[in-house]
C-alpha positions as CSV (number, residue, x, y, z in Angstrom):
1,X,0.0,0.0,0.0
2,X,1.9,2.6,-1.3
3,X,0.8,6.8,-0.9
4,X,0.2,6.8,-4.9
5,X,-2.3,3.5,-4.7
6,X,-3.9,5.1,-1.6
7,X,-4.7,8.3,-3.7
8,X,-6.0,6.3,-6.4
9,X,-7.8,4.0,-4.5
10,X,-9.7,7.3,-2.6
11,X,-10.5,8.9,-6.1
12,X,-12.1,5.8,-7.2
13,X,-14.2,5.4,-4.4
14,X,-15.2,8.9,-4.1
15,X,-16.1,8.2,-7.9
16,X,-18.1,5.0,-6.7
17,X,-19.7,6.8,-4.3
18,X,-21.1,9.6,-6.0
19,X,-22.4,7.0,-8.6
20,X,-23.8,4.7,-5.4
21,X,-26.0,8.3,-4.5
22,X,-27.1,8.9,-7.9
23,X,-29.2,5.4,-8.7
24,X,-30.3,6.1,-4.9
25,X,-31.3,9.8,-5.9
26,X,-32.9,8.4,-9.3
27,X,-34.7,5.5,-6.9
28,X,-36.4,7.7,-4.8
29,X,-37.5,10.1,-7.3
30,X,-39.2,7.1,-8.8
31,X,-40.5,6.0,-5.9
32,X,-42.1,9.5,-5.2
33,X,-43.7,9.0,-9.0
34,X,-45.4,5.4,-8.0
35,X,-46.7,6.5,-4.2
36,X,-50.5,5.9,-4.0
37,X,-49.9,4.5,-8.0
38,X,-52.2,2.0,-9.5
39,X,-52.3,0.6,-13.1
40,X,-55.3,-1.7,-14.4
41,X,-54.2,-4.9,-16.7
42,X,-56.8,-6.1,-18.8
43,X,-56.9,-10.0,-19.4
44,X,-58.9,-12.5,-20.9
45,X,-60.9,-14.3,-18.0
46,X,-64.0,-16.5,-17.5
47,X,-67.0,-15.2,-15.6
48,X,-65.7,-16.6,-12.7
49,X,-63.0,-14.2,-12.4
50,X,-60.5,-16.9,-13.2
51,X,-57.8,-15.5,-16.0
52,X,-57.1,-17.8,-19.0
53,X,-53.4,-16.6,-18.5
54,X,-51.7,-15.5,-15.8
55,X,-50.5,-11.4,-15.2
56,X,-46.5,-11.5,-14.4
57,X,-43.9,-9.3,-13.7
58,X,-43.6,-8.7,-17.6
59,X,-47.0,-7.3,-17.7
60,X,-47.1,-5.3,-14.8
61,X,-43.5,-3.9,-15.4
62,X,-45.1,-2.8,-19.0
63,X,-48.4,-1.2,-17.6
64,X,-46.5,0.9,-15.1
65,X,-44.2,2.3,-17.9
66,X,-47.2,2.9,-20.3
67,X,-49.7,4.6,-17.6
68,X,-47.8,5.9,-15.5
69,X,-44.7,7.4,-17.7
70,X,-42.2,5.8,-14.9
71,X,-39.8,3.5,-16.6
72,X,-39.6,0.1,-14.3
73,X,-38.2,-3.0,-15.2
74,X,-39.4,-6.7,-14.8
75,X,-37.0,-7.3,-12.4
76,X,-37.8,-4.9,-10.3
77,X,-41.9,-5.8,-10.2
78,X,-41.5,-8.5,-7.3
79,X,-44.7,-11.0,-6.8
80,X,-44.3,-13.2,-3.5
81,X,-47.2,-15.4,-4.4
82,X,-46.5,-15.4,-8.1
83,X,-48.3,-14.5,-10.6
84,X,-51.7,-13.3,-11.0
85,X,-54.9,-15.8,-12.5
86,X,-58.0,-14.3,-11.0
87,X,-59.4,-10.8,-11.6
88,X,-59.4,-8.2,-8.7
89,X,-57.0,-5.6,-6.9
90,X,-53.7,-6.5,-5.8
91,X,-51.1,-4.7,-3.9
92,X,-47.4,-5.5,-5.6
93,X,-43.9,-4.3,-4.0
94,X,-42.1,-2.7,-6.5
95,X,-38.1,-3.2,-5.4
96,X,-36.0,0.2,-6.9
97,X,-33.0,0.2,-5.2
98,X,-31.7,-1.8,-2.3
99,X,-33.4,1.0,0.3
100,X,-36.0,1.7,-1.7
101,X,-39.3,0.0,-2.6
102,X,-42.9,0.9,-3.0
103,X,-46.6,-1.0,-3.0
104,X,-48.8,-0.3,-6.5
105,X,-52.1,-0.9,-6.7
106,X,-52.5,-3.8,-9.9
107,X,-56.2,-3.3,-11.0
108,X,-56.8,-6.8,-13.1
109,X,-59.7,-6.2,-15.3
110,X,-61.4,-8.7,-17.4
111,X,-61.2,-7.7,-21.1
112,X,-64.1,-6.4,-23.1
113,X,-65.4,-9.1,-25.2
């Protein structure tokens, strides 16, 4: 550990650092978009309720982005109980960042026939 790899080594991780705050920064402004958020997924489902298909991550990721303008990934939509096969509301975590998540309100609506 020599003074000149010390330097360098505290200019890279300022570097990191700054880059660490500013997906944090860009998390939390996206978070502050999707607070009281919901989204409604149309689907082909029986009169029961029950969907021919299923609503995933893929979907919801893609409804958020399209309704609400705030660009989320399907990695980020995270579904506990997998996915979705019956019409209703359901409240999905939305992970950001490692800090910061948020709940959105999935509307799953039957499609009009």
């Amino acid at each position: 550990a020599t003074a000149a790899n010390l330097a360098e080594f505290e200019a890279k991780r300022a570097e990191y650092e700054a880059k660490a705050q500013a997906n944090l920064d860009g998390a939390s402004a996206r978070q502050a978009k999707l607070a009281d958020a919901s989204v409604t997924v149309c689907a082909n489902a029986s009169t029961e309720g029950k969907l021919y298909g299923s609503v995933g991550p893929r979907e919801i990721a893609d409804a958020i982005t399209k309704q609400l303008g705030v660009q989320v990934g399907k990695s980020e939509v995270v579904m506990g109980e997998g996915p979705i096969r019956r019409t209703g509301e359901f409240d999905v975590v939305v992970h950001l960042h490692a800090d910061v998540e948020t709940t959105v309100k999935v509307i799953v609506a039957p499609e009009a026939a």
